[in-house]
C-alpha positions as CSV (number, residue, x, y, z in Angstrom):
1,X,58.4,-56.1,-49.5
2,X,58.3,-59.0,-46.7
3,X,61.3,-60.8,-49.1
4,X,63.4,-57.7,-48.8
5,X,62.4,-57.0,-45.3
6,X,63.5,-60.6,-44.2
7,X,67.2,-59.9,-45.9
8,X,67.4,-56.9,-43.9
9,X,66.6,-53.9,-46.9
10,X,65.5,-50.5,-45.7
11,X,64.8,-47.9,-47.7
12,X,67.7,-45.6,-49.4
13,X,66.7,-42.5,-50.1
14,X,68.0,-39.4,-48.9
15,X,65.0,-37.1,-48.5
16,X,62.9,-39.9,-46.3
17,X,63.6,-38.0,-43.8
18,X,61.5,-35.0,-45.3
19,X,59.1,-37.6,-46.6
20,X,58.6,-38.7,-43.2
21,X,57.6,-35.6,-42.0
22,X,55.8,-34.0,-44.7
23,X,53.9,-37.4,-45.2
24,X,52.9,-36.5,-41.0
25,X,51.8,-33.6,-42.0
26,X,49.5,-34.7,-44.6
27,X,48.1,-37.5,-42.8
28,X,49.7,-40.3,-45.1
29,X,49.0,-43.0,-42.8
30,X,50.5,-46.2,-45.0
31,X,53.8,-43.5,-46.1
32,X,54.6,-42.9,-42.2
33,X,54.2,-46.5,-41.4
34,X,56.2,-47.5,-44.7
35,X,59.2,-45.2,-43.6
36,X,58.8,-46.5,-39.3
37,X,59.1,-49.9,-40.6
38,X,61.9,-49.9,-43.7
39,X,63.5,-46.5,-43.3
40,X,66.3,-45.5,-41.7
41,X,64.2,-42.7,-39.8
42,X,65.0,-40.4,-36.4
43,X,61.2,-40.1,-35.2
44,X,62.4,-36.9,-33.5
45,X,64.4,-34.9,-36.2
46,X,62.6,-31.8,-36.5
47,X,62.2,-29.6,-39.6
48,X,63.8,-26.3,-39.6
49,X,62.1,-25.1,-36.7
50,X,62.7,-28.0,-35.0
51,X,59.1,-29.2,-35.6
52,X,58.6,-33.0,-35.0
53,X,56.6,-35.0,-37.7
54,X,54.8,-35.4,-34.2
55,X,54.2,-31.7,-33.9
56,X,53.1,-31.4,-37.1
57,X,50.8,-34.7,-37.6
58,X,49.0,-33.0,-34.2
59,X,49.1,-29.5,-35.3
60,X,46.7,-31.0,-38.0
61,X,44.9,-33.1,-36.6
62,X,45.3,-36.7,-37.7
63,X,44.8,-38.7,-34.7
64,X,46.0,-42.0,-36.8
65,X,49.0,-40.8,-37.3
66,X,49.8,-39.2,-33.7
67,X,48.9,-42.8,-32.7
68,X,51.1,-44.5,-34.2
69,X,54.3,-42.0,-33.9
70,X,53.3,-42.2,-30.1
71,X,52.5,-46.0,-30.4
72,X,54.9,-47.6,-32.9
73,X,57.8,-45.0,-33.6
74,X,58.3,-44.3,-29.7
75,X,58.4,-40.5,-30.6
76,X,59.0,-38.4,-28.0
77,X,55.8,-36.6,-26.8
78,X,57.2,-33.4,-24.7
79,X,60.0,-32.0,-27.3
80,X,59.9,-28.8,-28.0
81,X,60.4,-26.8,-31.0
82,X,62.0,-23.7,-31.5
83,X,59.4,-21.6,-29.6
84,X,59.3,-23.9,-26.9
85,X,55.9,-25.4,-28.4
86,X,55.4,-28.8,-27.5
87,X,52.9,-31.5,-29.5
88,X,50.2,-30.9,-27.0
89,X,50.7,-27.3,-27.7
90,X,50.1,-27.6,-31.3
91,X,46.8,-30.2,-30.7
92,X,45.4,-27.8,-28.5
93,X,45.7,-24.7,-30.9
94,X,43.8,-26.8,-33.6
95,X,41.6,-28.1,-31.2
96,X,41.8,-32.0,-32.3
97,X,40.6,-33.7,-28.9
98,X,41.3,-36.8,-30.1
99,X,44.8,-35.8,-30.3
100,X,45.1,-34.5,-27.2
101,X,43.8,-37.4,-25.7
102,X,46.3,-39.9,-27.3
103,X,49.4,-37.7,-26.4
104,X,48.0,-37.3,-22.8
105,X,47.4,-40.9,-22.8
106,X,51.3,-41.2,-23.5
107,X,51.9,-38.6,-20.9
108,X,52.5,-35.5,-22.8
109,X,52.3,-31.9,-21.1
110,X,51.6,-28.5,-22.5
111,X,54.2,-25.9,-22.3
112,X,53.1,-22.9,-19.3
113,X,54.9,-20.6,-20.5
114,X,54.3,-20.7,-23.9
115,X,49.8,-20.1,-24.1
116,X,47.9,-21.8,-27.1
117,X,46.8,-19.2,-28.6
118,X,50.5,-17.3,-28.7
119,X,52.1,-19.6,-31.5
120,X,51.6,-17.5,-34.2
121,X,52.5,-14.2,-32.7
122,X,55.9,-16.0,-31.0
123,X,57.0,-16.9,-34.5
124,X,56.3,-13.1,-36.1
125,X,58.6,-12.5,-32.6
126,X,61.4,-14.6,-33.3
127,X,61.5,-14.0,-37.0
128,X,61.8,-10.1,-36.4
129,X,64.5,-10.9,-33.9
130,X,66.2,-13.2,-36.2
131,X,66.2,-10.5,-38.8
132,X,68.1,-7.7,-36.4
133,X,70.1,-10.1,-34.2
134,X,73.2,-11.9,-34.5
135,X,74.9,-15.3,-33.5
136,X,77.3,-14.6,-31.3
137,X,80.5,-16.3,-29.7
138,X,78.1,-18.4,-27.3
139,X,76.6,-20.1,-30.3
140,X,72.4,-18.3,-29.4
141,X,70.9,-15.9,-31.4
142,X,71.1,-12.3,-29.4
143,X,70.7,-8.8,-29.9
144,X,73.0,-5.6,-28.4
145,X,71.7,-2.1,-28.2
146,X,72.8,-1.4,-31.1
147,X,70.8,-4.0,-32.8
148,X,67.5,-3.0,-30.9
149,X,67.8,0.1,-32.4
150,X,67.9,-0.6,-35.9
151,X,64.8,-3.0,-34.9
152,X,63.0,0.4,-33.5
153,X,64.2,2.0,-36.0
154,X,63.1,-0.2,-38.7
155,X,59.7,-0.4,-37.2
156,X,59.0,3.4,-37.4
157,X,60.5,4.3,-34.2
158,X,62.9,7.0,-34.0
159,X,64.6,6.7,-30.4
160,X,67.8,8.5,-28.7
161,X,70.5,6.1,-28.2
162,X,69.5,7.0,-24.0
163,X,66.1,5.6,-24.9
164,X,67.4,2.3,-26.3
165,X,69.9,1.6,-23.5
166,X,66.8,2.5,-21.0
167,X,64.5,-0.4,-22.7
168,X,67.4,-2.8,-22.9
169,X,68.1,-2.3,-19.4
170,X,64.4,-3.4,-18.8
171,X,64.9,-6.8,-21.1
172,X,67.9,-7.5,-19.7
173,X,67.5,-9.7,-16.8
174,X,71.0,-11.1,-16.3
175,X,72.5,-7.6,-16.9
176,X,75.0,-9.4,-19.6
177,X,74.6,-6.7,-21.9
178,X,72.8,-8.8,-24.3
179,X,69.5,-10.4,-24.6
180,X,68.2,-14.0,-25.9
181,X,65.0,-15.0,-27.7
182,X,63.0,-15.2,-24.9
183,X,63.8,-11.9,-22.9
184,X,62.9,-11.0,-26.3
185,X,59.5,-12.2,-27.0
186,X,58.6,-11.8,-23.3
187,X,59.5,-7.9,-23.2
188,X,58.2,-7.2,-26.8
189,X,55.6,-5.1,-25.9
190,X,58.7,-2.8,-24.4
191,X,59.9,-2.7,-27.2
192,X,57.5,-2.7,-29.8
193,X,54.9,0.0,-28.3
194,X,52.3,-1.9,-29.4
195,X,53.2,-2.7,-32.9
196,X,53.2,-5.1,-35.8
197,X,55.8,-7.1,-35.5
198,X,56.1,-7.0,-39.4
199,X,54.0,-6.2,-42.2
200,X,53.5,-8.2,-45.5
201,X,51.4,-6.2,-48.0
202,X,49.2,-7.9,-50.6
203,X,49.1,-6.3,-53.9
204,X,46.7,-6.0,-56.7
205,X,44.1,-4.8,-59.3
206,X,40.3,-5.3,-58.3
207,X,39.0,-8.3,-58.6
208,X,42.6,-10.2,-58.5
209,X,42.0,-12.1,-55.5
210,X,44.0,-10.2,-52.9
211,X,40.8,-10.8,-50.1
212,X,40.6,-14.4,-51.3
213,X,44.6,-15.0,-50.9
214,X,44.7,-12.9,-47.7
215,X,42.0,-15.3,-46.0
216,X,44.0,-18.0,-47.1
217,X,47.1,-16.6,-45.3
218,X,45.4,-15.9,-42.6
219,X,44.0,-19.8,-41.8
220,X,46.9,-21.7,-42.9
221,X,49.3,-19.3,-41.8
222,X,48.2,-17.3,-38.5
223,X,48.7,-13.8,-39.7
224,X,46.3,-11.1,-39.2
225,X,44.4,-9.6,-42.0
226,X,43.7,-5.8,-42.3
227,X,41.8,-4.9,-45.7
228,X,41.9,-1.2,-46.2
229,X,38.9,-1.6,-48.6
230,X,37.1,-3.1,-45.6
231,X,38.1,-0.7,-43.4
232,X,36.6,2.3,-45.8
233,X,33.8,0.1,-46.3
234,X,33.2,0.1,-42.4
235,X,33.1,3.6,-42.1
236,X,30.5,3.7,-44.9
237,X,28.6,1.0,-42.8
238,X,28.7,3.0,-39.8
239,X,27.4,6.3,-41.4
240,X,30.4,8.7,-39.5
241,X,31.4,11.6,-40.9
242,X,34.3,10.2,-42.5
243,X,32.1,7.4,-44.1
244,X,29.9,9.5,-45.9
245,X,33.1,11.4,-47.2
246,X,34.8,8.0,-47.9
247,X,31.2,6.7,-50.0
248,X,31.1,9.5,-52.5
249,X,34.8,8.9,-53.0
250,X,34.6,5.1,-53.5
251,X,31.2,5.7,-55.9
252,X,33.5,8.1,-58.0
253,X,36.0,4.9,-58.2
254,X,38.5,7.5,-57.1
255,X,41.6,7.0,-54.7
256,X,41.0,8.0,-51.1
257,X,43.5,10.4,-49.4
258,X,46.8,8.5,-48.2
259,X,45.9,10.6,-44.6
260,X,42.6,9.1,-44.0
261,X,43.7,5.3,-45.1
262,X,46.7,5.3,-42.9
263,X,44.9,7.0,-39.8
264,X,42.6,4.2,-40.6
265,X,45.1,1.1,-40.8
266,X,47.2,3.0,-37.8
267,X,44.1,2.4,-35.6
268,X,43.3,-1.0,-36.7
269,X,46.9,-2.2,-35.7
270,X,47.5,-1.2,-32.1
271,X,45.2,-4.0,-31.7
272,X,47.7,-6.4,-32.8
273,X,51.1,-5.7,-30.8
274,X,53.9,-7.8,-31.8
275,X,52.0,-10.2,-34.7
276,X,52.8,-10.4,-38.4
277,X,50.1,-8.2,-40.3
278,X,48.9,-9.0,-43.8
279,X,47.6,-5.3,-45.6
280,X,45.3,-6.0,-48.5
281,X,44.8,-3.2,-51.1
282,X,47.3,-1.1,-49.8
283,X,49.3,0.7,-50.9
284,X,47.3,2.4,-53.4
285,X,50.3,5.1,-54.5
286,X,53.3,6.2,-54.0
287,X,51.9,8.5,-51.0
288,X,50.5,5.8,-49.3
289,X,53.9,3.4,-50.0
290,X,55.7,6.6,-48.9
291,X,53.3,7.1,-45.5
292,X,53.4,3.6,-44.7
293,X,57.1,3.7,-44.4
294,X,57.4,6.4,-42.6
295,X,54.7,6.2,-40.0
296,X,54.8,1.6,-39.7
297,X,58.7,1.4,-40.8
298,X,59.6,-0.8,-43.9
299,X,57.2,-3.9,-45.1
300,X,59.0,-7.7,-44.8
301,X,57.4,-8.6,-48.1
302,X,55.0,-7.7,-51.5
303,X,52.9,-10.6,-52.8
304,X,52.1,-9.0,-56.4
305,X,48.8,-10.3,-58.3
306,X,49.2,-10.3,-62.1
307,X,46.4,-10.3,-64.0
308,X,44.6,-9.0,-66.8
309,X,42.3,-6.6,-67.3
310,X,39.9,-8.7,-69.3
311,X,40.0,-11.4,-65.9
312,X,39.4,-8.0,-63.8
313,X,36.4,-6.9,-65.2
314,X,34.8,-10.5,-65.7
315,X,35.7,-11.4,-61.9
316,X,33.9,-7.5,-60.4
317,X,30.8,-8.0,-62.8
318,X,30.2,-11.5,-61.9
319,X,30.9,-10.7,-58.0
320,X,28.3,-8.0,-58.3
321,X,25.2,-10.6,-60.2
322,X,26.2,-12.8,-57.5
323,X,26.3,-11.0,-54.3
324,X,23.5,-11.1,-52.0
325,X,21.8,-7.4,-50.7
326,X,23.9,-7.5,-47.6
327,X,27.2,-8.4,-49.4
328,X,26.5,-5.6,-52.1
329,X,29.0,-3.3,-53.4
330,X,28.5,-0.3,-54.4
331,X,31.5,0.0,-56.2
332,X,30.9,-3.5,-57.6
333,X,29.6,-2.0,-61.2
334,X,30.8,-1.7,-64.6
335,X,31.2,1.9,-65.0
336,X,33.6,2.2,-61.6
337,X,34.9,-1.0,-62.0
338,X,36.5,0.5,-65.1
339,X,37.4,3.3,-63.2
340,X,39.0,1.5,-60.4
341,X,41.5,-0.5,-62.9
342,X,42.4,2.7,-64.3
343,X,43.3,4.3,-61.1
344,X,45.4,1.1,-60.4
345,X,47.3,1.0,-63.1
346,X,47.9,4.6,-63.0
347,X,49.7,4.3,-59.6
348,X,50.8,0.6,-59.9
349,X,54.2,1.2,-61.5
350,X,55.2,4.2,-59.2
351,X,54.3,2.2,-56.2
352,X,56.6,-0.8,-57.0
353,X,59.3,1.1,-58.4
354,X,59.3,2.6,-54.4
355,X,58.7,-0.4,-52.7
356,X,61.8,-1.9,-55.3
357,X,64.1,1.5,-54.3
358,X,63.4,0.7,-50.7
359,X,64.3,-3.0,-50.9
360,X,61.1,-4.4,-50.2
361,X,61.1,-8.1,-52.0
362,X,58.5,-8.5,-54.6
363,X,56.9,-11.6,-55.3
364,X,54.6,-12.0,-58.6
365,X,52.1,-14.4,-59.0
366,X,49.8,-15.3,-61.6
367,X,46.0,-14.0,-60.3
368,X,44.7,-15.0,-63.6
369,X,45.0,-19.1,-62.0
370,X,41.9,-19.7,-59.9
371,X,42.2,-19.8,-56.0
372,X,43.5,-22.8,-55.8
373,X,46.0,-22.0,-58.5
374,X,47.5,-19.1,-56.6
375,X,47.5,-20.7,-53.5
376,X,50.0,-23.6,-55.3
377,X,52.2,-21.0,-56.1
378,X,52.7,-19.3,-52.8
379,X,53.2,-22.9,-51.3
380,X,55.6,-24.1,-53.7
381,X,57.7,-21.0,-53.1
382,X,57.2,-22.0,-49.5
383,X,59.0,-25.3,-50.0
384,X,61.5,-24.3,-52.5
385,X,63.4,-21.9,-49.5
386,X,62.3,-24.2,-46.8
387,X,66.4,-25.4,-46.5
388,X,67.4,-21.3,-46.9
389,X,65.4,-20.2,-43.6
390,X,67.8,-22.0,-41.4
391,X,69.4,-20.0,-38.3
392,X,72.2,-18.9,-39.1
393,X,74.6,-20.9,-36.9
394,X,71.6,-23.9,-36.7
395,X,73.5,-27.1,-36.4
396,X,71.0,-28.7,-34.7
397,X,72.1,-26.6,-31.4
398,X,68.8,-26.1,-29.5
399,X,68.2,-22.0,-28.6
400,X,67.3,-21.1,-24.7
């Protein structure tokens, strides 16, 4: 390496650039300093949402690598990604001091206008608005009137053209007839009425792994899990009227009523205005696909859990030897278990076959892996379109 080094070789390969900042992410001390010192590497190129190999190496903490990007690479510590997130922003949210006190130390700010805690729901933001807007002549992605509507409309909103122009006019400060990303995210409670800003569903037989995957989501991704089960099972808990209906239902291993389990989720999701919700065991038929769509507007996505029956049953009898009195089920036997799969696959066909007719995108993964297994999957699908998710329009043009 030194003999190379000395006759001026550098590294040729063209994805260092990804390596660079994947190997950030990670925390691959020796592959960042490999690629500062032989590669032919722009410390400040982002990924595509403009995320630094700085942002990202503080997002996760690794204060050896912050060090030396701030140190070594002379990264720049206050650029911002497509949010307006800046490194600081990211060590704050994960709560790495020593981070924080290496890009302070090399005079890093925070972003004001941009809270620590608001990262996740500014990205389930400018996704929706990347989904409904358009690039226009000036190069930024924007949205009309016309284009808010189908966004209401799309969200289970049914409003009068009047209505629309009225909460435009409201967004749009500079009365240009149009409105950017940020009037956007900083009116979207205007226009989302205290709404998801999109919904992924996670679908599945019992014991598949949906709860385990859906944590998972939630951690490394910043969504915001609502179980139906759980939600039945909190009424139970709580011994309301609707509980005690809900418990004989669930001890039959019978379906509850699509009204009660969308009142339910309805209720649970004005909580979270404007973030990206992840439903878990839901929907259970066609009703409640049919409900959902009408009443919450049409999901983003379906993660589909394959797995086998055998697995199933295996997975629900060994939750139930294993589960302490307080994390008891009393569903969690073999008689309802066997009910509960047949219930699924009585519906499961009729509810994909909607979600398919009301192009919903459908992702199947194999549930029969073990948690780990499943989680390699939804990654590697992750990286595979990582290159497809660009703005339209993005040549490296930064959006205001």
């Amino acid at each position: 390496i030194k003999f190379l080094k000395s006759q001026g070789g550098i590294f040729g390969s063209p994805s260092q650039a990804n390596n660079f900042i994947t190997a950030a992410s990670e925390g691959d001390y020796e592959e960042v300093k490999a690629l500062l010192d032989f590669g032919n590497i722009d410390v400040n190129q982002g990924d595509y949402d403009k995320r630094t190999a700085l942002h990202l190496a503080a997002g996760e903490g690794h204060a050896k690598v912050v060090e030396l990007l701030c140190h070594e690479g002379r990264a720049s510590v206050n650029v911002q990604d497509r949010w307006g997130n800046r490194p600081l922003d990211d060590a704050y949210q994960a709560s790495a001091k020593d981070c924080i006190k290496i890009l302070q130390d090399f005079g890093a700010e925070g972003n004001a206008e941009s809270p620590h805690d608001s990262f996740d729901n500014q990205e389930a933001l400018f996704d929706l608005m990347h989904q409904y807007g358009k690039i226009r002549k000036n190069g930024q992605l924007t949205m009309d009137w016309h284009d808010a509507k189908d966004l209401l409309e799309a969200i289970g909103e049914k409003p009068t053209d009047a209505c629309v122009k009225k909460l435009f006019e409201v967004a749009d400060v500079d009365n240009d007839g149009i409105i950017n990303a940020k009037e956007f995210i900083a009116n979207s409670d205007t226009f989302l009425a205290g709404r998801p800003a999109s919904i992924i569903l996670v679908v599945g037989g019992p014991g598949s792994g949906k709860g385990v995957l859906s944590s998972r989501l939630v951690k490394e991704c910043g969504l915001v899990h609502l179980s139906s089960g759980d939600l039945l099972r909190d009424e139970v808990a709580r011994g309301t009227a609707l509980g005690k209906q809900v418990d004989e239902i669930m001890k039959r291993g019978e379906l509850v009523s699509s009204a009660i389990i969308v009142t339910l989720i309805q209720k649970h999701m004005k909580d979270h205005p404007g973030k990206r919700i992840l439903l878990d065991g839901f929907p259970r038929s066609q009703e409640n696909a049919q409900d959902l769509v009408t009443l919450c507007g049409k999901p983003e996505l379906a993660l589909h859990l394959n797995c086998d029956d055998t697995i199933l049953l295996e997975r629900i009898m060994h939750r139930a030897a294993s589960a302490s009195d307080e994390d008891s089920r009393s569903d969690d036997n073999f008689h309802t278990a066997l009910q509960r799969i047949r219930a699924y696959h009585k519906y499961q066909t009729v509810t994909l076959d909607f979600l398919r007719e009301q192009h919903v995108p459908i992702v199947y993964l194999d549930g029969s892996a073990t948690m780990d297994g499943v989680w390699s999957q939804v990654v590697a699908i992750g990286r595979m379109m990582r290159s497809a998710v660009r703005l339209p329009g993005d040549n490296k043009k930064t959006l205001n």
